[in-house]
DRENROKE-510385 format. One record per residue (C-alpha): residue in three letters; chain; x, y, z. Coordinates in pm, whole numbers. Last residue first. Layout:
# residues N
<pt aa="ala" ch="A" X="X" Y="Y" Z="Z"/>
...
# end
This chain:
# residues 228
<pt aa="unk" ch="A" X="-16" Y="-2077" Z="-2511"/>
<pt aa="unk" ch="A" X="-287" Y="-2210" Z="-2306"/>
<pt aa="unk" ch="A" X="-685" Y="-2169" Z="-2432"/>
<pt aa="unk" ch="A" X="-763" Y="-2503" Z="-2459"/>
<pt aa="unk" ch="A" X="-587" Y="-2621" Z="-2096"/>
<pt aa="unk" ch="A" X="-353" Y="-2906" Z="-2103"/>
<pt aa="unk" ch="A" X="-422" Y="-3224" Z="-1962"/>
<pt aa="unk" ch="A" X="-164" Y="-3229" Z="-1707"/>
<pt aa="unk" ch="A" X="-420" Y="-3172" Z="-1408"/>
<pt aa="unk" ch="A" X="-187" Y="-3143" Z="-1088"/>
<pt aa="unk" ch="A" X="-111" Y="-2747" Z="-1196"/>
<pt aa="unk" ch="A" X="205" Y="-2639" Z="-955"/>
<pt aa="unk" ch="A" X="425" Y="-2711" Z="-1302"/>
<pt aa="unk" ch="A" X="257" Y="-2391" Z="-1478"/>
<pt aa="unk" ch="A" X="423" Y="-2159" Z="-1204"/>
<pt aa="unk" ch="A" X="741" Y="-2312" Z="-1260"/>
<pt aa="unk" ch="A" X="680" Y="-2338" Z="-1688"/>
<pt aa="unk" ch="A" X="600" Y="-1938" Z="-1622"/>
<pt aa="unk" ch="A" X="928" Y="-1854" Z="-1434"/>
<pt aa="unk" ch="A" X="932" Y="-1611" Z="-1197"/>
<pt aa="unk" ch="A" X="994" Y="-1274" Z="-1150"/>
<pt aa="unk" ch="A" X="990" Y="-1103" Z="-819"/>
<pt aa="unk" ch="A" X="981" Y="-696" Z="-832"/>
<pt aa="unk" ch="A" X="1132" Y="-425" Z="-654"/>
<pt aa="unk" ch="A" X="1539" Y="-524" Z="-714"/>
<pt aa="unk" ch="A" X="1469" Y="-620" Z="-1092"/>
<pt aa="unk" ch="A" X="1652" Y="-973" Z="-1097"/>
<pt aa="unk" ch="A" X="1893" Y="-1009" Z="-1396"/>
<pt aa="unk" ch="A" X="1864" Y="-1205" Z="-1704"/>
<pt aa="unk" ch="A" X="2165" Y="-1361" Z="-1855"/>
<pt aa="unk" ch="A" X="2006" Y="-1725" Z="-1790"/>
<pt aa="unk" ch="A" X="1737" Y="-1748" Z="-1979"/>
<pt aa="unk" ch="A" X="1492" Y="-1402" Z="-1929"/>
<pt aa="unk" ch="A" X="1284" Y="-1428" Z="-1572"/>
<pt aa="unk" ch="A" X="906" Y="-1364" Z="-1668"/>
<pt aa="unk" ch="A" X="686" Y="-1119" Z="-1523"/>
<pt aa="unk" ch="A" X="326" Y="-1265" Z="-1537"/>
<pt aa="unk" ch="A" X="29" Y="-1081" Z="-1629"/>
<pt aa="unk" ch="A" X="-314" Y="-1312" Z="-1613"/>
<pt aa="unk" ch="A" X="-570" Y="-1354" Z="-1881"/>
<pt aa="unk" ch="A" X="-941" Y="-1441" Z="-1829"/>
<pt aa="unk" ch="A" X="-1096" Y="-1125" Z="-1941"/>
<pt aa="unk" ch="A" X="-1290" Y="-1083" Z="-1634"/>
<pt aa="unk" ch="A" X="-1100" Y="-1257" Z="-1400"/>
<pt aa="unk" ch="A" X="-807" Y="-1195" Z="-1522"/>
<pt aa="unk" ch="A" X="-916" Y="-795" Z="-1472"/>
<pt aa="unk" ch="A" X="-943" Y="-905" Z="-1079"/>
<pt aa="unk" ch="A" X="-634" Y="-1057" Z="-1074"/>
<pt aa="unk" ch="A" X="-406" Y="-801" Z="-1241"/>
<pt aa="unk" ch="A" X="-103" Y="-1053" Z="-1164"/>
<pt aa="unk" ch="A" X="119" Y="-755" Z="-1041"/>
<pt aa="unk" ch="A" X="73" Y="-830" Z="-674"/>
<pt aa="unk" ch="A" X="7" Y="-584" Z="-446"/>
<pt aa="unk" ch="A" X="-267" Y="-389" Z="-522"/>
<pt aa="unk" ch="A" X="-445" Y="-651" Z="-677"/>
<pt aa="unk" ch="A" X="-412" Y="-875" Z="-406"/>
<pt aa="unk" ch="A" X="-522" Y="-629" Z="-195"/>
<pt aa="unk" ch="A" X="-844" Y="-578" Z="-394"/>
<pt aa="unk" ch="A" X="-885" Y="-1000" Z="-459"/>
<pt aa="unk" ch="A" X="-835" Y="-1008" Z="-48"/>
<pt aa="unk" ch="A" X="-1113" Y="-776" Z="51"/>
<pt aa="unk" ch="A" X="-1345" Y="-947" Z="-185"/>
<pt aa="unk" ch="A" X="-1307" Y="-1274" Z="-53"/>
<pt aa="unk" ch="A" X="-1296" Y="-1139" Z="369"/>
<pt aa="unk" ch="A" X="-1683" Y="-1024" Z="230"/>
<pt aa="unk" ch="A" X="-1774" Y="-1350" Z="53"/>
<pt aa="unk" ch="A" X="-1664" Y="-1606" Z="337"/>
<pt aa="unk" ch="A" X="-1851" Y="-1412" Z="576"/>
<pt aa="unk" ch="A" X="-2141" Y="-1362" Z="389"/>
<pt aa="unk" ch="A" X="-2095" Y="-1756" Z="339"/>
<pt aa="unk" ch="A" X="-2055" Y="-1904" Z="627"/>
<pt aa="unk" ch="A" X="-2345" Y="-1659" Z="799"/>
<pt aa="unk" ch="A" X="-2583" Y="-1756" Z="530"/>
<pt aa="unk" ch="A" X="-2500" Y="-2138" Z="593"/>
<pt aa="unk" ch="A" X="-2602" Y="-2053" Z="983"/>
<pt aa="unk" ch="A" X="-2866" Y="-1961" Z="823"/>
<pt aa="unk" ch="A" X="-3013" Y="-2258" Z="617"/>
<pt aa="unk" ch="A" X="-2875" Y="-2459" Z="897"/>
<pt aa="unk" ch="A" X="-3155" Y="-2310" Z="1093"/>
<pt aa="unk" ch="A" X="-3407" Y="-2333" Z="829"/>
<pt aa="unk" ch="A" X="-3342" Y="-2667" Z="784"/>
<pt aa="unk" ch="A" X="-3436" Y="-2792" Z="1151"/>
<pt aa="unk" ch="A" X="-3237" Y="-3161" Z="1161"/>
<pt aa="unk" ch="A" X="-3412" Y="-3395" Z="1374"/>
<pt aa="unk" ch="A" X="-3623" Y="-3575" Z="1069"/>
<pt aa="unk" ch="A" X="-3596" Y="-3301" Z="801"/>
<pt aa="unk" ch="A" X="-3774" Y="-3015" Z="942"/>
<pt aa="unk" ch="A" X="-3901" Y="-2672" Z="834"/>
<pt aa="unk" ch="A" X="-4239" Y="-2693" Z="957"/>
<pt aa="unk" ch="A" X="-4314" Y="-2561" Z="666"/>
<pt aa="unk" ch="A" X="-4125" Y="-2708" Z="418"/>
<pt aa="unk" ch="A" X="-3801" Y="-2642" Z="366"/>
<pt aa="unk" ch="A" X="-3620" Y="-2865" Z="70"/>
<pt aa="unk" ch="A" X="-3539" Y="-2647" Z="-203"/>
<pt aa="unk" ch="A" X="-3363" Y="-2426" Z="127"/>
<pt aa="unk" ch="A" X="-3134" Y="-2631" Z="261"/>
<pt aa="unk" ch="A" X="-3078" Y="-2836" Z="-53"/>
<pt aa="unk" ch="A" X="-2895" Y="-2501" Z="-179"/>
<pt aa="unk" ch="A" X="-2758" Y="-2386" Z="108"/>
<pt aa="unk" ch="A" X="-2585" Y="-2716" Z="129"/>
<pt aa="unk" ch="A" X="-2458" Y="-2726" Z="-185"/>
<pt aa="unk" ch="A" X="-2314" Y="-2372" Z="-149"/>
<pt aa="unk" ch="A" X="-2178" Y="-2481" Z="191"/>
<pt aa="unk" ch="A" X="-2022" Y="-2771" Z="-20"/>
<pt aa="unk" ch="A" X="-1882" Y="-2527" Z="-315"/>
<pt aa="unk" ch="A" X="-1736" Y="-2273" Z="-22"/>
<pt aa="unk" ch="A" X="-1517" Y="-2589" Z="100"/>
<pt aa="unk" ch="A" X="-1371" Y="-2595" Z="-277"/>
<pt aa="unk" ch="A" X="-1314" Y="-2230" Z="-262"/>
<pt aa="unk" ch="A" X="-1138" Y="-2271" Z="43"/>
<pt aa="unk" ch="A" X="-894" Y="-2521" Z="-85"/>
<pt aa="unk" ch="A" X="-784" Y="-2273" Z="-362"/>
<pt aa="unk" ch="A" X="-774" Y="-1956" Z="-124"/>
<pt aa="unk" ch="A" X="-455" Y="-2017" Z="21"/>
<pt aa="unk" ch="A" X="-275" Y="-2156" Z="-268"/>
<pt aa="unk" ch="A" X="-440" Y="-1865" Z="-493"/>
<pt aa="unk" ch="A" X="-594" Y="-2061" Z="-794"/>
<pt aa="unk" ch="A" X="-416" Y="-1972" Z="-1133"/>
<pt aa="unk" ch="A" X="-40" Y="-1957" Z="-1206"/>
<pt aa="unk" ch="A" X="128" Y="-1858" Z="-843"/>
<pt aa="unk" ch="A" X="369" Y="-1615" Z="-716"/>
<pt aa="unk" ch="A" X="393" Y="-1543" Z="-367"/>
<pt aa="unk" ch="A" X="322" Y="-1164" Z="-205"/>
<pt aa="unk" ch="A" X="599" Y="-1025" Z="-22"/>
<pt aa="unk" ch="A" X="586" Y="-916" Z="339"/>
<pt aa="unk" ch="A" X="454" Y="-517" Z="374"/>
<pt aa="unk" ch="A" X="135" Y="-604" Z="305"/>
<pt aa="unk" ch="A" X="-57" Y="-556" Z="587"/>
<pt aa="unk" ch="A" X="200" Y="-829" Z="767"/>
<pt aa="unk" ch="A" X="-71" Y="-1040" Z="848"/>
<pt aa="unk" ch="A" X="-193" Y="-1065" Z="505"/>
<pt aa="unk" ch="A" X="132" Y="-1087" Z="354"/>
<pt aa="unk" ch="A" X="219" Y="-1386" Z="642"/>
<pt aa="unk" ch="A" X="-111" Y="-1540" Z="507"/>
<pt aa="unk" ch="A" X="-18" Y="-1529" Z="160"/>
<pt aa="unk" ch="A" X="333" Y="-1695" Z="252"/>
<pt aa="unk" ch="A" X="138" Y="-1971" Z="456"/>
<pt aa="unk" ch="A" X="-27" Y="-2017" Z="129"/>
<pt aa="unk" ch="A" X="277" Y="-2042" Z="-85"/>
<pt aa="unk" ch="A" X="443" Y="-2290" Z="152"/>
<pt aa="unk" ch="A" X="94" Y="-2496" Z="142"/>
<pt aa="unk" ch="A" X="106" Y="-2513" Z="-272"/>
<pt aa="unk" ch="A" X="443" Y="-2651" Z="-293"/>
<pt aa="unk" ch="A" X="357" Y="-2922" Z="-15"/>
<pt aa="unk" ch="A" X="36" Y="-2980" Z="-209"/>
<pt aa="unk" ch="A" X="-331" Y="-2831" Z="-173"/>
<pt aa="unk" ch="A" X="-578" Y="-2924" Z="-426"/>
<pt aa="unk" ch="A" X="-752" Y="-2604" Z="-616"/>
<pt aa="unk" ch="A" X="-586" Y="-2678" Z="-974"/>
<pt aa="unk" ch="A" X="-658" Y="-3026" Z="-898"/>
<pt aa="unk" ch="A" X="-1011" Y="-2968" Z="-886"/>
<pt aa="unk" ch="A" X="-1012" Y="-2887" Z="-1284"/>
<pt aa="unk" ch="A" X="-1108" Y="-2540" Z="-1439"/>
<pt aa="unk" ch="A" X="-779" Y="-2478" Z="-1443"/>
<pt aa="unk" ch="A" X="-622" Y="-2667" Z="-1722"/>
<pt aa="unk" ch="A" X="-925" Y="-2987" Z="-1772"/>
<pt aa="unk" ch="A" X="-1308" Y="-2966" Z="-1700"/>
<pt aa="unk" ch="A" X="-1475" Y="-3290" Z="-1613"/>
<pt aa="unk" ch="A" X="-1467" Y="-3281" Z="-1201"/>
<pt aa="unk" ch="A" X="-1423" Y="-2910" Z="-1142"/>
<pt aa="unk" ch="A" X="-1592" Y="-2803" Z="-1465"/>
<pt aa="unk" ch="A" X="-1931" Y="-3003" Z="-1369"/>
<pt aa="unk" ch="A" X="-1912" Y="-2865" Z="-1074"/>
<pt aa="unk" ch="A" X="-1851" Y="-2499" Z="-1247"/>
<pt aa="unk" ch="A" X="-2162" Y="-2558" Z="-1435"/>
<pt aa="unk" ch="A" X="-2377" Y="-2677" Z="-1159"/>
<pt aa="unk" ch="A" X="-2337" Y="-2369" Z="-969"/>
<pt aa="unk" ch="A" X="-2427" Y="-2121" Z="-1238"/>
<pt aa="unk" ch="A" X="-2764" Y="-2353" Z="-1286"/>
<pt aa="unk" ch="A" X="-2812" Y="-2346" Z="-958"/>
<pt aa="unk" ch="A" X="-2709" Y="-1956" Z="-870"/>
<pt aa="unk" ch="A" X="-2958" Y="-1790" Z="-1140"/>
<pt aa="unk" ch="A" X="-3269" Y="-2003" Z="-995"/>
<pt aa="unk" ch="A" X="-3169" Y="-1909" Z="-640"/>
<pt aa="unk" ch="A" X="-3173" Y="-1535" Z="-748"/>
<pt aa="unk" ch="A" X="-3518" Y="-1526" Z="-858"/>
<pt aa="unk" ch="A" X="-3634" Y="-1721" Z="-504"/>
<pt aa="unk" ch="A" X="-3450" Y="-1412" Z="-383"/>
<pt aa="unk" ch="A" X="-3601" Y="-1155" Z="-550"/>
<pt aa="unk" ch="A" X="-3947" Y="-1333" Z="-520"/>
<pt aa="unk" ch="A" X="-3936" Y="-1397" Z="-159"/>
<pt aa="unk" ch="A" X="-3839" Y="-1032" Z="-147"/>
<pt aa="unk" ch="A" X="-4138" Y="-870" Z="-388"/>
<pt aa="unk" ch="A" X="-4343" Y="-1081" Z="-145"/>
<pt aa="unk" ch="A" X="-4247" Y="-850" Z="106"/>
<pt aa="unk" ch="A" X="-4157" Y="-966" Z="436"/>
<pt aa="unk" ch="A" X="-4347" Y="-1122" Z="743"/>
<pt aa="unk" ch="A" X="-4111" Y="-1156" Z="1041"/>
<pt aa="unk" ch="A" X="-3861" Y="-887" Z="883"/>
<pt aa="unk" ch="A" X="-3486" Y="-947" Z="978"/>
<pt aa="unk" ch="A" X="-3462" Y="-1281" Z="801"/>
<pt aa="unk" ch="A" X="-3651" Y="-1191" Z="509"/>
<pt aa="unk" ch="A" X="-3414" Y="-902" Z="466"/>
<pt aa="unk" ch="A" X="-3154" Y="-1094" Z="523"/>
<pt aa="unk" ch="A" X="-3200" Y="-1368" Z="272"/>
<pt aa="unk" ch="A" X="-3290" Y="-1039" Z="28"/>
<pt aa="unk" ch="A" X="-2909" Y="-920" Z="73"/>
<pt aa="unk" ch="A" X="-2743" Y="-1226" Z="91"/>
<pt aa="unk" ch="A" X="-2927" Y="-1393" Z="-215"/>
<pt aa="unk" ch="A" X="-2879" Y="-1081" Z="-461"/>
<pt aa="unk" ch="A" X="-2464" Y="-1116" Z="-328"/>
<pt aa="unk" ch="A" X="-2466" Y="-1482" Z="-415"/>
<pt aa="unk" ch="A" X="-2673" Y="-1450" Z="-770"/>
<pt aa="unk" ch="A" X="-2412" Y="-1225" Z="-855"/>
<pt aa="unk" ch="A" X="-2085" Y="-1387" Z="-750"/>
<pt aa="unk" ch="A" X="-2237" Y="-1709" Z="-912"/>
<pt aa="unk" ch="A" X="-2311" Y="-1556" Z="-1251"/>
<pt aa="unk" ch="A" X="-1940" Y="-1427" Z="-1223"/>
<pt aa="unk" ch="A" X="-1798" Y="-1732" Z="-1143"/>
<pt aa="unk" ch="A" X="-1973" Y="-1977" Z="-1387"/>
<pt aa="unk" ch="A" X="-1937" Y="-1726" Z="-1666"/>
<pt aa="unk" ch="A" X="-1539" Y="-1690" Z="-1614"/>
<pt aa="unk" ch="A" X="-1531" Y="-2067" Z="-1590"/>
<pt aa="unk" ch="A" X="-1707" Y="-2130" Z="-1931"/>
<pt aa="unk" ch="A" X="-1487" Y="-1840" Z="-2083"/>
<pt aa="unk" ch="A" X="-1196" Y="-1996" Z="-1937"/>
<pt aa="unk" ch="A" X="-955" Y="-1857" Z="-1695"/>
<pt aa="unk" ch="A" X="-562" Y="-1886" Z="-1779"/>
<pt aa="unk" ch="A" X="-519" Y="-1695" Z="-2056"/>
<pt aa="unk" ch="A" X="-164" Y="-1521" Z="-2047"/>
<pt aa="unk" ch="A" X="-32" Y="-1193" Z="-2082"/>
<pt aa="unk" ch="A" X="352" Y="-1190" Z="-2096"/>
<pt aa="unk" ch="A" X="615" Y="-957" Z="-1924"/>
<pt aa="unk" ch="A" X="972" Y="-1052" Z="-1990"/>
<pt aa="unk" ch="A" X="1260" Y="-950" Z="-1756"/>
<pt aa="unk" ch="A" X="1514" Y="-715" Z="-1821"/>
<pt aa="unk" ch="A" X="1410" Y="-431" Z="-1875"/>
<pt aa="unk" ch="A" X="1198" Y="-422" Z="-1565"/>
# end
């Protein structure tokens, strides 16, 4: 460890940061009353409220980081997310960690997982989805052919899924890697060890990496506000 570099960088914005977490929130509130409702033929007003609560939370939250994806520059743009031949070899590597329960080596990267980068763009249309899905039942719940309260659910399932298997992966990527993702998150830096010019040598137990190499993977050159 002597002798590379470790450096704390921002890479998450504050906008982004808010965006994420008010989404996380409102998500989990929406899961667990959606349920509820679901499970109980004639549930609580207290639950249609709760959730109806949570829905006005998650739009707002929701807009914001589209807006951020199409306008926002650094990592907050859609390109950060977009798969490229660089970006696939690191996901299959996150999948091989995965398989291997850890014991394969986890990839480096500067912001968006590669794996989970494309997914959270396919989570943003079920969120869409969910969202017109339910503004627009009516009772009967029908648009033309198309019953909305059945896609409404089958969107539930899409994304409890999608949020539990999340979760699981940000603690075992924490555990494994030394990015501190979950803390980046919330104070929107990540830890990178850095490889020292030339002379450097390569700690045995840890990969270092280059921060400009890591940086390079980010599509968007407009540079981010908050980067070094």
């Amino acid at each position: 460890m002597s002798n590379n570099d470790i450096q704390r960088i921002p890479v998450w914005s504050h906008a982004l940061r808010i965006a994420h977490w008010v989404m996380a929130a409102a998500v989990v509130v929406l899961i667990a009353t959606g349920w509820g409702m679901e499970s109980n033929p004639l549930p609580a007003s207290t639950l249609q409220d709760d959730h109806f609560l949570a829905a006005a939370f998650l739009i707002p939250a929701f807009l914001l980081r589209i807006y951020l994806l199409f306008f926002g520059a650094g990592t907050d743009h859609i390109s950060d997310c977009e798969p490229d031949m660089n970006r696939l070899r690191s996901a299959a590597a996150v999948l091989k960690y995965y398989f291997s329960l850890g014991r394969s080596p986890l990839p480096n990267w500067y912001a968006h997982n590669p794996l989970w980068g494309p997914l959270y763009l396919l989570l943003f249309l079920f969120l869409l989805i969910q969202i017109l899905s339910g503004a627009l039942q009516q009772n009967p719940p029908y648009l033309g052919m198309i019953n909305l309260h059945d896609v409404h659910v089958i969107g539930a399932y899409v994304i409890t899924t999608f949020t539990v298997v999340h979760i699981l992966a940000v603690f075992l990527h924490d555990l494994g890697g030394s990015g501190s993702d979950i803390s980046a998150m919330i104070n929107g830096h990540r830890i990178f060890i850095l490889k020292k010019p030339v002379t450097a040598q390569q700690s045995g137990d840890v990969q270092s990496v280059s921060l400009d190499e890591l940086r390079s993977s980010l599509k968007n050159k407009k540079k981010h506000s908050n980067e070094p």
